[in-house]
N, C-alpha and C positions, 0 to 999 in steps of 0.2 A: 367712080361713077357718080354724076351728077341725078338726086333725086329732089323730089319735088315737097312741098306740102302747103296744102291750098287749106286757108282760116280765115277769121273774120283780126285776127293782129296775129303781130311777128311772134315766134316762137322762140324765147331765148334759151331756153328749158325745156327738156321733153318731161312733162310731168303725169307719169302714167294716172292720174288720180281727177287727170281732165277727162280722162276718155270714158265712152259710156258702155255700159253695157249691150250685149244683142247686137255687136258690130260681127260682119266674117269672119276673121279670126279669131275672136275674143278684145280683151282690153290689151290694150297695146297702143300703140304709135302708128301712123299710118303714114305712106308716102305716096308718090307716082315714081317713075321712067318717067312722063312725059308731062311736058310746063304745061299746055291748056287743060292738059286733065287736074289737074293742083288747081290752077287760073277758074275754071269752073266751080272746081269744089268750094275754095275763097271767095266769090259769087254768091253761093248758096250761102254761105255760113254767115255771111256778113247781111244778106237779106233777114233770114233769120235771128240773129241775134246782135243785130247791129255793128257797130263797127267799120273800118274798110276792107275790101277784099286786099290780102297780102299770100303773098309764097313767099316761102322762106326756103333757100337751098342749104342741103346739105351734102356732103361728100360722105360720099360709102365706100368703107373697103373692105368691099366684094371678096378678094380675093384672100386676103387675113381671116374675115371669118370664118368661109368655106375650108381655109386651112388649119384651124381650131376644132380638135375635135370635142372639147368642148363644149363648142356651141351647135343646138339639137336643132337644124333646119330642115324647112319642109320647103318643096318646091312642086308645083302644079302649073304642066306649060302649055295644060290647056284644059276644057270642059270637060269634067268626068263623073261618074257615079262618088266615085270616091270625093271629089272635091264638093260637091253638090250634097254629099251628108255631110261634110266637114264644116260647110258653109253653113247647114243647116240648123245643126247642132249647135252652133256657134251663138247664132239670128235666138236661136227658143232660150237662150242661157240668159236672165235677166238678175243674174246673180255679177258679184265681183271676184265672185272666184273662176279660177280658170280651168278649163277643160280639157287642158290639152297641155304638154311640158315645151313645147318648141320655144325658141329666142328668133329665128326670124321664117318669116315665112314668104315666099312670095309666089303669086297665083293669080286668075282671074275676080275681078268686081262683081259681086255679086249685085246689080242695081233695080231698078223698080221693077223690071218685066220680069227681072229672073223669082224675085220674091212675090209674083204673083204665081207662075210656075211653082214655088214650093209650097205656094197655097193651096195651086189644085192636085200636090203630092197629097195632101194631108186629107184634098176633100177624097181622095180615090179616084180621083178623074182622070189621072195621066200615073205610069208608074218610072222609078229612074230612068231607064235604059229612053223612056219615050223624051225626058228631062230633058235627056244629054241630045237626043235627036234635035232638037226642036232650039235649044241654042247654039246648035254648029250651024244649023240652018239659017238663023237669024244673023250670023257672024257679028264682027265687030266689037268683040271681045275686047278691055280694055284690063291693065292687068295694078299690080298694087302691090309694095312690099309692109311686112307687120314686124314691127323691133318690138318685143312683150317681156322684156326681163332687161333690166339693167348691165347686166353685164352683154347683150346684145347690142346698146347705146356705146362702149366702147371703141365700136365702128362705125360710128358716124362724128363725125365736126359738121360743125354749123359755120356754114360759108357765110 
């Protein structure tokens, strides 16, 4: 499987020590399924911190890891209580330690509207169950794979 990742330069190296804290999953690697989702992100990044927008493809296999037991995957195939604490938990973590044991993870983007949503979790305004209502309603869910442990980087090549 071909995946994405959208930067402000190519990525020769996945070097867990670029990535920042308070991301969804934690510190890890980030990719897409889909090229304008990467093409976007590479946009931002390069506004942001100069640079050209670039993706970089790499090849995943999918099916080695999942056949590794191994390797501790989490998978989220759509909006839920449980992935909306996961995500959350993740977002408050400003530390470089991690919270969680997975190598790869793949699930929906947590983006600006939904981290306004966990804002009004925290003010008491909305509770989960209303969470999860309120972005199936919104749809257009966009989804994201997390490589967080080096031995999870042994499925992927860089195209």
């Amino acid at each position: 499987m071909i995946l994405y990742h959208g930067s402000n330069l190519e990525i020769e190296v996945v070097d867990f020590n670029e990535s920042k804290p308070g991301k969804d999953f934690g510190i890890g690697f980030y990719l897409s399924p889909k090229i304008w989702q990467a093409q976007e992100m590479a946009e931002k990044k390069a506004l942001l911190l100069g640079g050209n927008p670039t993706v970089t493809l790499f090849d995943y296999d999918e099916q080695a890891a999942l056949a590794n037991a191994g390797i501790a995957y989490l998978c989220y195939e759509r909006y839920c209580i449980e992935w909306g604490k996961f995500v959350k938990m993740n977002r408050d973590n400003k530390s470089r330690i991690q919270l969680h044991s997975y190598d790869i993870i793949y699930g929906p983007i947590a983006n600006d509207n939904i981290g306004l949503q966990m804002r009004r979790i925290d003010a008491g305004m909305i509770d989960w169950d209303q969470f999860v209502k309120e972005l199936e309603f919104k749809g257009g869910e966009t989804y994201q794979y997390f490589f967080g442990t080096e031995k999870s980087l042994k499925y992927l090549r860089k195209l």
